[in-house]
C-alpha positions in Angstrom: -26.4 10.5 -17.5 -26.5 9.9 -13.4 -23.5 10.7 -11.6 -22.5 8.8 -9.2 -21.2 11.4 -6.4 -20.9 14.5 -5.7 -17.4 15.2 -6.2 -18.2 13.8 -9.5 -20.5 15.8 -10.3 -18.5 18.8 -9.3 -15.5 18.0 -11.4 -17.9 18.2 -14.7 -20.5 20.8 -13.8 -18.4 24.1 -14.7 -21.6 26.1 -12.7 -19.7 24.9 -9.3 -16.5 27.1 -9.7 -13.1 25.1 -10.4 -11.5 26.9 -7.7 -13.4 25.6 -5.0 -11.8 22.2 -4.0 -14.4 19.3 -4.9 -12.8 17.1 -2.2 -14.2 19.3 0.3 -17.9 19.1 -0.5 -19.8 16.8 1.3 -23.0 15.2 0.6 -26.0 17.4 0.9 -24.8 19.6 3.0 -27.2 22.3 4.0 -26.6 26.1 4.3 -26.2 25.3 8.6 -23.3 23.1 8.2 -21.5 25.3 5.1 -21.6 28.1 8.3 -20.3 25.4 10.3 -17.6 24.3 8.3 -16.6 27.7 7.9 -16.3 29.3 11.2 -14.1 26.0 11.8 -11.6 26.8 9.3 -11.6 31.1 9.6 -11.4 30.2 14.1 -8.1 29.2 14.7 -7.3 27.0 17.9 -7.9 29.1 20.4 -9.9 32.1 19.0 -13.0 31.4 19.9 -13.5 34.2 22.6 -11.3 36.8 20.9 -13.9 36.0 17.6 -16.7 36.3 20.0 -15.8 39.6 21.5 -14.9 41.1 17.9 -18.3 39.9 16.4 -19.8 41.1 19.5 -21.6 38.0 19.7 -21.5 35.4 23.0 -18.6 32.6 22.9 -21.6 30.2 23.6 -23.7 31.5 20.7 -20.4 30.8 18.6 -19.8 27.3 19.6 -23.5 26.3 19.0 -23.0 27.2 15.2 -19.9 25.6 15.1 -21.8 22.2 16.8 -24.7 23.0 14.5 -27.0 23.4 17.6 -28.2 26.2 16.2 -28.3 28.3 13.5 -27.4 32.5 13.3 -29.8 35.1 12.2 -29.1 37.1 9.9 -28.4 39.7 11.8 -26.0 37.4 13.5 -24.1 36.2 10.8 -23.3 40.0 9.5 -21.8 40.4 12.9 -19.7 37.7 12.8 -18.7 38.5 9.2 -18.0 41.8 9.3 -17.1 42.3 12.7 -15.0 39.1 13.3 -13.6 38.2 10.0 -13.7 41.7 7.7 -15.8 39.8 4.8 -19.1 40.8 3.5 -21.8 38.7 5.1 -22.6 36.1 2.1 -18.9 34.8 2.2 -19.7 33.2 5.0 -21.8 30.9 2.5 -19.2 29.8 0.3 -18.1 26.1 1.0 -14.3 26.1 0.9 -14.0 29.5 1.5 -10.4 29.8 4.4 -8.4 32.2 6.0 -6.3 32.8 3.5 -8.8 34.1 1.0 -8.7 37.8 -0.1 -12.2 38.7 0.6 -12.1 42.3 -0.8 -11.0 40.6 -4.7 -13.4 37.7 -4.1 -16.2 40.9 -3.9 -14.6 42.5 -6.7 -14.7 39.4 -9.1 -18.7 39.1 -8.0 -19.0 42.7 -8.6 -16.9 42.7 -12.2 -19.2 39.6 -13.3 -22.4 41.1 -12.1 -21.7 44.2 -13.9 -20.5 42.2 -17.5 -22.3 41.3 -20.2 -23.3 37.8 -21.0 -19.9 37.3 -23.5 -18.3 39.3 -20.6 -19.7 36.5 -18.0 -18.5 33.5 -20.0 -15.2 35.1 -20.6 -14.4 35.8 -17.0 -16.0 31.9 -16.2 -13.4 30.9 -18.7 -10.2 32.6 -17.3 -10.7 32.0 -13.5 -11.3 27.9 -14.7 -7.7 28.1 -16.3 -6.2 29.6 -13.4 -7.6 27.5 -11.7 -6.1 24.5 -13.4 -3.0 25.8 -14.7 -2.3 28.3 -11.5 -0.6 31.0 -13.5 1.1 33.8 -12.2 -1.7 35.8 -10.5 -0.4 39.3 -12.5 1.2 39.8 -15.7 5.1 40.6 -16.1 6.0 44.0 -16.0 5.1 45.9 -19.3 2.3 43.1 -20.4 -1.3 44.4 -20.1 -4.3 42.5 -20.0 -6.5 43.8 -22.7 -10.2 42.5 -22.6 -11.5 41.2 -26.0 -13.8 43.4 -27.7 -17.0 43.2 -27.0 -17.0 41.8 -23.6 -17.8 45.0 -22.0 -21.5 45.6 -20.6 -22.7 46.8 -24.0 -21.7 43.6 -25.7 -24.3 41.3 -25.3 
């Protein structure tokens, strides 16, 4: 079956993750302009030097990635991240990604899914895609604990 967008496409393939809002990606759009489009939403009006100086970085290094006149090293990029924003480096590559994001839980999740077996992987997959679409509360009631079916620790492949 051809889809016939992108947004489409993103809506039915559960490898893009739920969370990230589908009416934000754009056609094609190469690892330069996810940078871009990121800086532009974590810079608020006005921030541009006081983002520069924390990143330790030049403001006119900074607005050519925002223009997409050029494109940050590595070694760059970590600056900016870590420096700048407090967020590990390869945030910076995750179209959608804002300000208001909890960068130190978005690490955990990776790290928790990394570490899981395969059940554990699909079961974690499963969960953040119906909080995602049913937005829950984000932690149980007082007195309810989460218990992880068994099985979906690392030895349960």
């Amino acid at each position: 079956m051809i889809r016939r967008n992108r947004q489409e496409a993103c809506m039915q393939d559960h490898s893009v993750p739920v969370a990230v809002s589908c009416n934000r990606m754009r056609e094609a759009q190469s690892i330069q302009e996810i940078v871009s489009d990121t800086l532009n939403r974590l810079i608020r009006n006005g921030e541009i030097s006081d983002t520069a100086k924390a990143a330790n970085i030049s403001q006119r290094a900074l607005h050519n990635y925002i223009r997409l006149e050029a494109m940050p090293r590595i070694d760059k990029l970590e600056k900016i991240a870590r420096g700048a924003f407090g967020m590990a480096p390869w945030q910076l590559l995750i179209p959608g990604i804002d300000s208001d994001a909890n960068y130190a839980e978005l690490d955990r999740l990776v790290r928790n899914w990394l570490a899981s077996s395969k059940k554990g992987r699909s079961y974690l997959a499963e969960v953040s895609d119906q909080v995602a679409i049913n937005n829950p509360l984000t932690s149980p009631p007082p007195g309810v604990q989460h218990d992880v079916p068994n099985g979906l620790s690392n030895g349960g492949n």
